[in-house]
C-alpha positions in Angstrom: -108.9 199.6 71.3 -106.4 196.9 72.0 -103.8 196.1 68.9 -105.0 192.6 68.4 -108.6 194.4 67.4 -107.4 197.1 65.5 -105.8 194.7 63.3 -108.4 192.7 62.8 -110.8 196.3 61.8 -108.4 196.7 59.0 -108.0 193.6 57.9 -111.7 192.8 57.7 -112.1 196.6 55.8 -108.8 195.5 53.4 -111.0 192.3 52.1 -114.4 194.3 51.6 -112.1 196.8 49.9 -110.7 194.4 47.5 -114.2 192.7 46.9 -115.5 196.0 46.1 -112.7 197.1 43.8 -113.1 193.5 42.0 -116.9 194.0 41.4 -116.2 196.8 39.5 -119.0 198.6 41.9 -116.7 201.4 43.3 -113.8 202.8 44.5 -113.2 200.3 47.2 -112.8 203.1 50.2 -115.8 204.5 51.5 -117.7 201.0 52.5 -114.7 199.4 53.7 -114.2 203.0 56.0 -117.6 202.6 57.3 -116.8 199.2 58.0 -113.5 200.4 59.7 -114.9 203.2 61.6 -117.3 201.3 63.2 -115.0 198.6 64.1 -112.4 200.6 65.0 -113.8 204.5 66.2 -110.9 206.5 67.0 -109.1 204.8 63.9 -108.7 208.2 62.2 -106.8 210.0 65.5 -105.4 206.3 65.4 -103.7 205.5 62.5 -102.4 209.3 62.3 -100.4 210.0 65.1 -96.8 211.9 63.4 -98.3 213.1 60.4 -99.1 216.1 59.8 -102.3 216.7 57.4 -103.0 219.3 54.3 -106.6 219.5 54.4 -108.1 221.3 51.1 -111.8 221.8 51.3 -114.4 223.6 48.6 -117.7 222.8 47.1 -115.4 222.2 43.4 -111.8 221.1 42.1 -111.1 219.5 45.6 -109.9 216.0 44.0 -108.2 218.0 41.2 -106.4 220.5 43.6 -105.7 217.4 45.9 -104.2 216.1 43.2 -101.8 218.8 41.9 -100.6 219.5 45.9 -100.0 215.6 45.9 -97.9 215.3 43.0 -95.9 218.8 43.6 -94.9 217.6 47.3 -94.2 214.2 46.9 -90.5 215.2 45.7 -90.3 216.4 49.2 -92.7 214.0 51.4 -93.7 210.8 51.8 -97.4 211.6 51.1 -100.6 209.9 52.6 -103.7 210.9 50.4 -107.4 209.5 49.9 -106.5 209.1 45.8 -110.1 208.0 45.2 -111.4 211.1 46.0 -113.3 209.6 49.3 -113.2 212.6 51.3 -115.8 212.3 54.3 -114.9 210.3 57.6 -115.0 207.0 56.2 -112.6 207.8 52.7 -110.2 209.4 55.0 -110.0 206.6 57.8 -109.7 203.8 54.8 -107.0 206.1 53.3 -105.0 205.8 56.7 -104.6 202.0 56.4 -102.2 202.6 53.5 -99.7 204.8 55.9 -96.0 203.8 55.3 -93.9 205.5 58.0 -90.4 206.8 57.1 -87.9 209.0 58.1 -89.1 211.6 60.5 -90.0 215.0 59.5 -90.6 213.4 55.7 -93.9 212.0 56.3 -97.3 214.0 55.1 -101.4 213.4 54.5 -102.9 215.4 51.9 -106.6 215.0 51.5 -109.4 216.8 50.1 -112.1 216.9 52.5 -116.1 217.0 51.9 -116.8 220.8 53.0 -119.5 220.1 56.0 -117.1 217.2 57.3 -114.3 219.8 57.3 -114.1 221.4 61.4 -115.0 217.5 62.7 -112.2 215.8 60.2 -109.5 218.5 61.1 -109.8 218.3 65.0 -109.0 214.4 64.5 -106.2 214.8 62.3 -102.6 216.7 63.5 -104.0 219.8 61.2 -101.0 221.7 59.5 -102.7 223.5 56.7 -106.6 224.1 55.4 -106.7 225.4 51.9 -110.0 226.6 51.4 -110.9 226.8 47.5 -114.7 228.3 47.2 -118.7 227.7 48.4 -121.6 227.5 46.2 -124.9 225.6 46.9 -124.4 222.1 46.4 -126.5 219.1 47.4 -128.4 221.4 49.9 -130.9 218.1 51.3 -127.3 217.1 52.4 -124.9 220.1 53.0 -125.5 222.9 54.7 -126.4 226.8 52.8 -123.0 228.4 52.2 -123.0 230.6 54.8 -123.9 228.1 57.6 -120.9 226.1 56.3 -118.6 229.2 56.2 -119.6 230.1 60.1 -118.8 226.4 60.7 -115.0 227.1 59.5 -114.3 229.9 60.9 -115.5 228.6 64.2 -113.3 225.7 63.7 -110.4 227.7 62.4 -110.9 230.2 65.3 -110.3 226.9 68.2 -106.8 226.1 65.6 -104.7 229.0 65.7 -102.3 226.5 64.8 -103.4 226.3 61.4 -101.9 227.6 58.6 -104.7 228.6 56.3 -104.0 229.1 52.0 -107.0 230.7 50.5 -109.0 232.3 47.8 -109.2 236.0 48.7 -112.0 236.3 45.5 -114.3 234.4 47.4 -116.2 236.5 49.7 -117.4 233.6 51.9 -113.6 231.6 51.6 -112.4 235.0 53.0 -115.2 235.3 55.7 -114.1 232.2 56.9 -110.8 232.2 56.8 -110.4 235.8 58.5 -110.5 234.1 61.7 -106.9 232.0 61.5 -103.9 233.6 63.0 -101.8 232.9 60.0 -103.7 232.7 56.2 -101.8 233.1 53.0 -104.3 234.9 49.7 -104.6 233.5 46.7 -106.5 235.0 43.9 -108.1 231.9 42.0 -111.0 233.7 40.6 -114.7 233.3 41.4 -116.6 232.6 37.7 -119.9 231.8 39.5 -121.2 234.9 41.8 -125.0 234.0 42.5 -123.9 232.3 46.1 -121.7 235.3 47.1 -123.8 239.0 46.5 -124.3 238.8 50.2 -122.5 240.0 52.4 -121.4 237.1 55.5 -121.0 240.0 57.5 -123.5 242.4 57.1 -126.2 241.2 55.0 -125.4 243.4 52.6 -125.0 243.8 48.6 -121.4 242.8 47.9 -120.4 245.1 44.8 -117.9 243.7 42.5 -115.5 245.2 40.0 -112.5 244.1 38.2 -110.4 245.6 41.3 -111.8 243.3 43.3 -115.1 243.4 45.7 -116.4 245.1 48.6 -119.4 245.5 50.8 -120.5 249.2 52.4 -120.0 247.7 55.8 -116.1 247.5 55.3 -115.9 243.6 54.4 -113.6 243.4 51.5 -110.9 241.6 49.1 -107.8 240.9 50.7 -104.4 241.8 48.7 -103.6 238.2 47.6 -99.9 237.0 48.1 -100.4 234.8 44.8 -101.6 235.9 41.6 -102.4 234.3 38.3 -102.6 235.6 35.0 -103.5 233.1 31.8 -100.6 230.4 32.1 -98.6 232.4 35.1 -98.6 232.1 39.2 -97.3 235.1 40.3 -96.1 234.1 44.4 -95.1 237.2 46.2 -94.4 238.9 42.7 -91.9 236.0 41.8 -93.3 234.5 38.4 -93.7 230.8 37.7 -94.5 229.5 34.3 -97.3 226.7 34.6 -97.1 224.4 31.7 -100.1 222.3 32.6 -101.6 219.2 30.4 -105.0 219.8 32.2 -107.4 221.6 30.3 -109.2 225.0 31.4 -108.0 228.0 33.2 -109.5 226.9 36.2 -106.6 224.1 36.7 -104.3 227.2 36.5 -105.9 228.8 39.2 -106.0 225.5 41.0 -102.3 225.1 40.8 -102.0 228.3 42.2 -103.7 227.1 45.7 -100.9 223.8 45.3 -98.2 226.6 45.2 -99.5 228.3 48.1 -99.3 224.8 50.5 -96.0 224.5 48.4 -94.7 228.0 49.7 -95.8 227.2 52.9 -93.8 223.8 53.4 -91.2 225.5 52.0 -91.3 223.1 48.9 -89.1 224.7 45.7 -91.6 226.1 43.4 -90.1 225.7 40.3 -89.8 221.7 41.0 -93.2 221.6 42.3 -94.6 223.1 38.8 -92.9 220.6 37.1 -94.3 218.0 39.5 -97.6 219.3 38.4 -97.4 219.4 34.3 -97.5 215.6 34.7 -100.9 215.2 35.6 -102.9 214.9 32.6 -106.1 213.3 34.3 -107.6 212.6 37.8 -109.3 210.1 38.4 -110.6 210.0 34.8 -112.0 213.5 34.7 -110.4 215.1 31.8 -108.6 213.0 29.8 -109.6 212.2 26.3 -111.1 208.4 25.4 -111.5 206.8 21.8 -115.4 205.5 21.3 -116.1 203.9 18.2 -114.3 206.9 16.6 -115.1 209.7 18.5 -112.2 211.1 20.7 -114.8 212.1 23.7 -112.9 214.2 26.2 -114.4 212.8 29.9 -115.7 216.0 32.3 -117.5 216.0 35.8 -119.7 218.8 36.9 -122.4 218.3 39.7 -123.3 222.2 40.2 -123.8 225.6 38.5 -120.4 227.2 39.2 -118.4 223.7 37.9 -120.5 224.4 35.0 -119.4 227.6 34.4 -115.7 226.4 34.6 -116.7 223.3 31.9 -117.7 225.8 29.6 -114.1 226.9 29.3 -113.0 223.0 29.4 -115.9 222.3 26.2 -113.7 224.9 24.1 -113.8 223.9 20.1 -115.9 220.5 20.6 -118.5 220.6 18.0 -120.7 217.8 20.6 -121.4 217.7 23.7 -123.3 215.1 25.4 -124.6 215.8 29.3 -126.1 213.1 31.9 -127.9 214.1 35.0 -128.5 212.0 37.4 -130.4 212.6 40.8 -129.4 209.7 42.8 -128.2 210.2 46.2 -124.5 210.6 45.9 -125.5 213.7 43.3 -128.2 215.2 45.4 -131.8 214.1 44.7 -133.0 217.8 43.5 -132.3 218.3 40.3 -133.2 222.6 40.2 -130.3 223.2 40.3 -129.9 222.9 36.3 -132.0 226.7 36.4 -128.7 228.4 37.3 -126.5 226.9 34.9 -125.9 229.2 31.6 -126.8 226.5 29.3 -127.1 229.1 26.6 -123.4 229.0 26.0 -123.8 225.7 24.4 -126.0 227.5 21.4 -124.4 226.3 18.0 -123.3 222.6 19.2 -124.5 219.7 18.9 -126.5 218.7 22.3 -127.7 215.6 23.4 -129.2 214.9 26.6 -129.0 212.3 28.5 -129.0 210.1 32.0 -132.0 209.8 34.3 -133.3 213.5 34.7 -132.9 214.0 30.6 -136.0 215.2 30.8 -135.7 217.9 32.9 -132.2 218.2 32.0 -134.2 219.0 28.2 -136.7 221.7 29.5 -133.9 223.6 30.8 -132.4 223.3 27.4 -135.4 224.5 25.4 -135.5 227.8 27.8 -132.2 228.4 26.7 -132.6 227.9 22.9 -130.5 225.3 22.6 -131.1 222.8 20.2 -130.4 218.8 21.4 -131.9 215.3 21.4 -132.9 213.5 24.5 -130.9 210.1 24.9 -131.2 208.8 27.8 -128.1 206.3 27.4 -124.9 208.1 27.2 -123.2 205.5 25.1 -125.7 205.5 22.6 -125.7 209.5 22.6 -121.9 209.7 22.1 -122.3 207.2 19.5 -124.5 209.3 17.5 -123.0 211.9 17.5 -121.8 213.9 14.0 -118.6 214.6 15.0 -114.9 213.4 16.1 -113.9 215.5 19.0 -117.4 215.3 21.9 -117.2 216.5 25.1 -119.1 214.2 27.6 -120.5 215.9 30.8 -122.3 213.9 33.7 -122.6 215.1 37.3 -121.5 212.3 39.7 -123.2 208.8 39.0 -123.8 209.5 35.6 -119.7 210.0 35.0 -119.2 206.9 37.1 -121.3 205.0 35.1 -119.8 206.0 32.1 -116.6 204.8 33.1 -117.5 201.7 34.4 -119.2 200.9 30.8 -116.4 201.4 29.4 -113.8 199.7 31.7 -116.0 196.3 30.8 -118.7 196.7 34.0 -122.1 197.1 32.6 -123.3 197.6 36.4 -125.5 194.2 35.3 -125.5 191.7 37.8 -123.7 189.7 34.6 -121.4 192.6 34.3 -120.3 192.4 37.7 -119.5 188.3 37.9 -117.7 189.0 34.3 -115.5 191.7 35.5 -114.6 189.8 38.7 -114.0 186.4 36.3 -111.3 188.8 34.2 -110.0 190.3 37.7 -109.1 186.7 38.5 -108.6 184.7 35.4 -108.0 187.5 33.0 
């Protein structure tokens, strides 16, 4: 594509990105990247030419991990990174647009990447490293089954010998995967949720699991991890460093741990790039705590069993919890997935539920003996609730709807016109 055309693709995405982002109705990247791609095709391979990518891929904590790795290198690089968590094709390209060049050799794109769009993304990009966090079923009417998506990286890391790969060696299909790269540094980040990963990639098999580790008959088993964590500690080849986090949950800990690994690898000083990370007390608004009409309502995502299991730890002394489900596209439209989460660990709260599927959302809570009322709107739920600290968990729309509400965007077609009139007037 000639210069003159290209400039007019990004241009033209720039405005419907600003619209977007004005209307309150989104992030303002994945539109304006479908618009760019189809503008501008090879805009990806493109606008990355000299930079070499960090690519961190997983069915959970990609935004968060992406996070952590941004804010730990960028003491060392000039970092690109798709900060609204847009991580297919289009996120990606739109993130590109905001390239600044500098000094050579200082220049770096780190971006979490949607786990099927992985092997496609990586062969457009000037690949350095793949940090591959975990697979569970997720959205299955969009992504592939685990171990169809696992097959697709190893393939892809099998034509990259190239690649540097940082991984989690408690993940029996992570390890499956990542096996097949010449180079591949182990990190123990834990596996809480073991229903996707009792069969063996290899062989079929029963994996059996132990506190040592697991380990299938066939011979398929736990690498010894380079990286270790234990409570508040990353252990990197036996040398300690003391995380001091402000995000909540032990699963940020081991999520931090991956960051070190790409740290190690870039050769980034550890000790700076955990200090890096203890500023980061929220991403994009997952975590932090909000004030609503006098409840302090700490805000969580979750959109599958196993980033259930990790919320559990994040609920902690919260006498309320309030949960949306949604089923729209963007959260997968099957909402059976609610069977496999371990709802019975919210026995003894107070439990409303909430969003479109609070229905079903409310069977699956009578099977587990757990006591709630069914409130569809989230606001009004949080409202009622009995006590000061609430935790409010919604899987994808239903946490994006929640923040818009309260940022002043009622997703009315009122709401939108006032938001854009305080955007430009306010």
């Amino acid at each position: 594509m000639r210069k003159a055309e290209a400039r007019v693709a990004i241009a033209g995405a720039q405005l419907v990105s600003s619209l977007v982002r004005s209307l309150g109705i989104g992030e303002g990247a994945a539109l304006p990247g479908r618009i760019l791609i189809r503008l501008y095709p090879e805009v990806i391979s493109g606008l990355s030419k000299s930079l070499p990518a960090v690519l961190i891929s997983g069915t959970n904590a990609k935004t968060t991990t992406t996070a952590l790795t941004r804010e730990a290198l960028s003491g060392s690089f000039n970092v690109t990174s798709n900060i609204t968590g847009a991580n297919m094709d289009t996120g990606i390209a739109f993130s590109l647009v905001a390239r600044k060049v500098t000094a050579v050799g200082k220049d770096l794109a780190v971006f979490e990447v949607d786990e099927a769009y992985l092997p496609d993304i990586g062969s457009k990009l000037e690949t350095k490293i793949v940090a591959l966090l975990n697979l569970s079923r997720d959205q299955l009417d969009r992504v592939s089954e685990t171990r169809m998506t696992a097959s697709k990286w190893s393939s892809f890391l099998k034509l990259n010998p190239h690649i540097t790969v940082v991984a989690n060696c408690d993940d029996p299909l992570v390890v499956f995967a990542a096996q097949s790269a010449s180079e591949v540094l182990w990190v123990s980040a834990g596996l809480n949720f073991f229903l996707d990963a009792y069969s063996c990639p290899v062989c079929g098999g029963e994996i059996d699991f132990s506190d040592s580790g697991w380990r299938c008959r066939c011979g398929f088993s736990r690498p010894s991890p380079d990286i270790e964590v234990s409570r508040n500690t990353v252990s990197v080849f036996g040398r300690p460093i003391e995380m001091d986090l402000s995000l909540p949950g032990q699963c940020n800990v081991a999520n931090s741990a991956i960051a070190l690994g790409i740290c190690q690898v870039l050769d980034v000083d550890l000790d700076s790039a955990a200090r890096r990370m203890s500023t980061i007390s929220e991403v994009a608004g997952r975590y932090k705590r909000v004030s609503i009409d006098g409840h302090e309502v700490r805000m969580l995502l979750s959109k599958n069993p196993a980033g259930w299991v990790e919320v559990f730890d994040m609920v902690g002394d919260d006498s309320s919890v309030v949960v949306a489900i949604n089923a729209q596209l963007a959260d997968g439209k099957d909402p059976s997935w609610l069977w496999d989460v371990p709802f019975e660990f919210l026995k003894g709260k107070e439990v409303f539920a909430c969003g479109e599927r609070a229905y079903d959302l409310s069977v699956r809570l009578h099977y587990a003996e757990v006591s709630h009322v069914v409130e569809k709107d989230s606001l009004a739920a949080i409202r009622a609730c009995g006590t000061r600290d609430v935790s409010f968990v919604g899987n994808y729309t239903s946490f994006q709807e929640l923040r818009n509400r309260l940022n002043g965007n009622d997703g009315s077609l009122v709401g939108l016109i006032r938001s854009l009139g305080n955007r430009v007037f306010g």
